[in-house]
C-alpha distance (Angstrom), angle and dihedral (degrees) to the residues before:
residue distance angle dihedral
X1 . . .
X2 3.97 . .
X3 3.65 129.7 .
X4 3.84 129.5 -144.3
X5 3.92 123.5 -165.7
X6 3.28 116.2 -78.9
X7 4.03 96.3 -1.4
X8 3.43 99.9 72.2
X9 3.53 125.3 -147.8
X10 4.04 125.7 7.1
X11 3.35 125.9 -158.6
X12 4.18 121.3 -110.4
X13 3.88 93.6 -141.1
X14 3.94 136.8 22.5
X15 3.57 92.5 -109.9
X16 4.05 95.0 64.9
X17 3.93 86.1 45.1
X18 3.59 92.5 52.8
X19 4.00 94.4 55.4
X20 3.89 94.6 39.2
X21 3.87 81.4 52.3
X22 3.76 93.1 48.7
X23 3.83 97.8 38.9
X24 4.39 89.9 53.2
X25 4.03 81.2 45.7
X26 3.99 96.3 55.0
X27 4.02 84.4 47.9
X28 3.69 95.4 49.1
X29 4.06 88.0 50.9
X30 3.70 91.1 47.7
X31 3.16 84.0 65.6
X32 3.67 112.7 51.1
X33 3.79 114.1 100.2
X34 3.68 91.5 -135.1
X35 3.53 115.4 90.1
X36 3.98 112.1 -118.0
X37 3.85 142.2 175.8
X38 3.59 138.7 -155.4
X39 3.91 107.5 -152.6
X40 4.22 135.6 174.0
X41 3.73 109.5 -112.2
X42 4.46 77.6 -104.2
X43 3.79 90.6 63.6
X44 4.13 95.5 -102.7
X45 3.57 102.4 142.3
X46 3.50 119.7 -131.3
X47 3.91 111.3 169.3
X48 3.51 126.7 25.6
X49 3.86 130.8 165.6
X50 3.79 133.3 -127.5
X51 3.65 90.9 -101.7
X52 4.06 102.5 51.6
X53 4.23 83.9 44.6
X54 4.08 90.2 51.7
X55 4.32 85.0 57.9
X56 3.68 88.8 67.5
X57 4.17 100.1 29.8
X58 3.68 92.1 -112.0
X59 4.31 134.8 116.0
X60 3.63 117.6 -104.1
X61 4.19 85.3 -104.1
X62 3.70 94.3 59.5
X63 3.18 101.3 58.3
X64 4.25 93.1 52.6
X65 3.91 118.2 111.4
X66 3.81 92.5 25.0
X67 3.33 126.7 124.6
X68 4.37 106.2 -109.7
X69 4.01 89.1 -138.2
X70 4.07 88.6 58.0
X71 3.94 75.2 77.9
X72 3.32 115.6 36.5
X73 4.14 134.0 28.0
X74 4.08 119.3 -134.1
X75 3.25 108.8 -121.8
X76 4.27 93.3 -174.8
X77 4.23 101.7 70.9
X78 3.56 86.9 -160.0
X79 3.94 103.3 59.1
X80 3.59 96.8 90.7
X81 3.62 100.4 40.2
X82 3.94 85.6 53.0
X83 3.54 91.8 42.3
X84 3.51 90.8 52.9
X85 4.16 94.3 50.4
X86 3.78 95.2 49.9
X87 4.41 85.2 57.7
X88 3.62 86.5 45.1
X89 3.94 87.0 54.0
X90 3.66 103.0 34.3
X91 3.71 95.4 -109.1
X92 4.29 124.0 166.3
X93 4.22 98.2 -163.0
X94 3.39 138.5 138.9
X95 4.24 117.8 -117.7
X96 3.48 125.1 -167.6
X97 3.73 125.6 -146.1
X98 3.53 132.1 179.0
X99 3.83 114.7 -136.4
X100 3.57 141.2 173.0
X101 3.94 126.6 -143.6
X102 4.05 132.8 174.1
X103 3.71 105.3 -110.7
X104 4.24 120.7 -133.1
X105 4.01 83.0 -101.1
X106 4.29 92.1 56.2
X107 3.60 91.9 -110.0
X108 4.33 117.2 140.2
X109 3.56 97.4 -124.1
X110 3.96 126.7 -175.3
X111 3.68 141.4 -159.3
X112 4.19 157.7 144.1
X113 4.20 103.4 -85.2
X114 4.27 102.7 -166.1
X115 3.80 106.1 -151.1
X116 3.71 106.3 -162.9
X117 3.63 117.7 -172.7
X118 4.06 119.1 -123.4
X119 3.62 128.5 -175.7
X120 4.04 135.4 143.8
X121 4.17 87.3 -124.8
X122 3.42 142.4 17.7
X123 3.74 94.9 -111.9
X124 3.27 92.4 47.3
X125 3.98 118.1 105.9
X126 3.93 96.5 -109.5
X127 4.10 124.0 -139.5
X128 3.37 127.8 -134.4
X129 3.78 127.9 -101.2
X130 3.76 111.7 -163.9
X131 3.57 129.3 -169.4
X132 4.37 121.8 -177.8
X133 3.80 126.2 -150.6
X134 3.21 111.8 -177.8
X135 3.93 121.4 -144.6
X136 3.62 124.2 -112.3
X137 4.02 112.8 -120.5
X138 3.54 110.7 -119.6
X139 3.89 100.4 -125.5
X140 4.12 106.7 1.8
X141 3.58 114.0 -173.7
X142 3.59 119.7 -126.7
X143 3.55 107.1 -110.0
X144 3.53 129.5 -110.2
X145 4.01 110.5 -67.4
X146 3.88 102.5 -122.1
X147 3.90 99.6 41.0
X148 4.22 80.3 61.8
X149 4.02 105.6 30.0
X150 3.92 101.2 112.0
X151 3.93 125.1 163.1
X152 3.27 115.9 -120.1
X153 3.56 102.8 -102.9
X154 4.01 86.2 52.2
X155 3.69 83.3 56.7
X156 4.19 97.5 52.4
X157 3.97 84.6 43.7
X158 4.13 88.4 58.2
X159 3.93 87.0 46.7
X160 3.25 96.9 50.4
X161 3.64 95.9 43.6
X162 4.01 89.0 49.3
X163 3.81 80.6 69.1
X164 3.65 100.8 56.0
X165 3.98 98.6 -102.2
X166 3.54 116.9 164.5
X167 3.66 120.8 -130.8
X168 3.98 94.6 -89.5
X169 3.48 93.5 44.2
X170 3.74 92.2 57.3
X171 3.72 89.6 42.4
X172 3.96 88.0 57.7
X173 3.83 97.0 50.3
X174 3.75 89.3 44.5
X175 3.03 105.2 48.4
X176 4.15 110.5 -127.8
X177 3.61 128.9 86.6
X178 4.12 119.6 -79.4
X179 3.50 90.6 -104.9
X180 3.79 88.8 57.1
X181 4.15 82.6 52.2
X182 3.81 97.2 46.6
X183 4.32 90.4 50.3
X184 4.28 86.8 54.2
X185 3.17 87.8 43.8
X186 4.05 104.9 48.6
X187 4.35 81.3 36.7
X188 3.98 83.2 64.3
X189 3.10 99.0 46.6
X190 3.56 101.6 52.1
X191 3.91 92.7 41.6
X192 3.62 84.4 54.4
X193 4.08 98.9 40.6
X194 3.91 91.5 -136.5
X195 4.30 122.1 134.6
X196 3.51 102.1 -130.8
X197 3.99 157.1 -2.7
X198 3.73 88.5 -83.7
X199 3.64 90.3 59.2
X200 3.35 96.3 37.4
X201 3.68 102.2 59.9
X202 3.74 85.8 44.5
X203 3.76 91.1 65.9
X204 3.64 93.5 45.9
X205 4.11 83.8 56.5
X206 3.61 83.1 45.5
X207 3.69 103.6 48.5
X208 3.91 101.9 35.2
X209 3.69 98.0 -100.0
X210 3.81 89.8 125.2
X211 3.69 127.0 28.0
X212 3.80 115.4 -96.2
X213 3.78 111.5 -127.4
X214 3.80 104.7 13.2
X215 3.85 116.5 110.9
X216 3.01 123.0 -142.7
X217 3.86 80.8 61.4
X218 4.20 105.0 -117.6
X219 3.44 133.8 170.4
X220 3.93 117.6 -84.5
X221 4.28 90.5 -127.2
């Protein structure tokens, strides 16, 4: 390992560059708002980001080795099969498929999955690159006033957990200690009858606590 001015270290061999490369990739799609997955051309997923693991209330790590449709249902019969014809004839395209999927709150949600297909060759068996947009319902009701009232300060705590802030971190930003933090926190999730911070920044996706879209995460008002 070398260093250059102002680049910081290089790596000796194309083997090191290749994981630095891949490990500043996996934290750039951590970070995109849109929820994405990595999958084998089979379905076993092997990459997914924090926002396709906060659908289903889980981390990114517990959702690896599955199988993508143990969470969601194809709606679009003829995905596969044309999935399966564009490896067959060394096709690179994008395919939309509409899907449904039960959400960490319980709700049916639905929406357009594009499966892109990525490989280093032609010949080679591609993977899957999926990307979820969820539809918009056509008249939502607002949800029940007390399951959504939160302070203000419960609100920055949700933000700043969206972003993957540990407890001191959020105590920092906030202003009051982390056990201050930890009792809004374990409040919420009672109130809101979910198991964990996963889950419970889902629901404040889910319920309009924080504004969908927007990163850094922030409360909606």
């Amino acid at each position: 390992m070398r260093t250059t001015e102002g680049c910081g270290p290089v790596p000796d061999s194309p083997r090191e560059a290749a994981v630095i490369w891949r490990n500043r990739a996996l934290r750039l799609l951590d970070h995109v708002p849109l929820p994405i997955a990595v999958c084998e051309f089979g379905g076993r997923i092997l990459i997914v980001n924090r926002a396709m693991a906060v659908e289903f209330g889980r981390l990114p790590g517990q959702l690896h080795n599955r199988r993508i449709l143990e969470f969601f249902t194809l709606r679009d019969t003829g995905t596969l099969e044309a999935l399966t014809e564009a490896v067959r004839l060394h096709r690179r395209s994008q395919y939309p498929a509409r899907v449904s999927w039960t959400s960490a709150d319980g709700r049916e949600r639905h929406g357009e999955m594009t499966v892109d297909l990525v490989g280093d060759t032609p010949e080679q068996t591609p993977s899957l690159l999926l990307s979820l947009r969820a539809a918009q319902p056509a008249a939502a009701a607002p949800a029940p006033g007390p399951q959504v009232e939160v302070s203000p300060v419960e609100a920055r705590i949700l933000a700043a957990a969206a972003r993957g802030d540990t407890t001191a971190q959020i105590a920092r930003e906030i202003g009051v200690t982390p056990d201050g933090v930890n009792y809004h926190l374990a409040r919420l999730t009672r109130r809101w009858r979910v198991p964990n911070r996963t889950a419970l920044v889902a629901r404040a996706y889910a319920t309009g606590v924080l504004a969908p879209g927007a990163w850094p995460p922030r409360p909606a008002r």
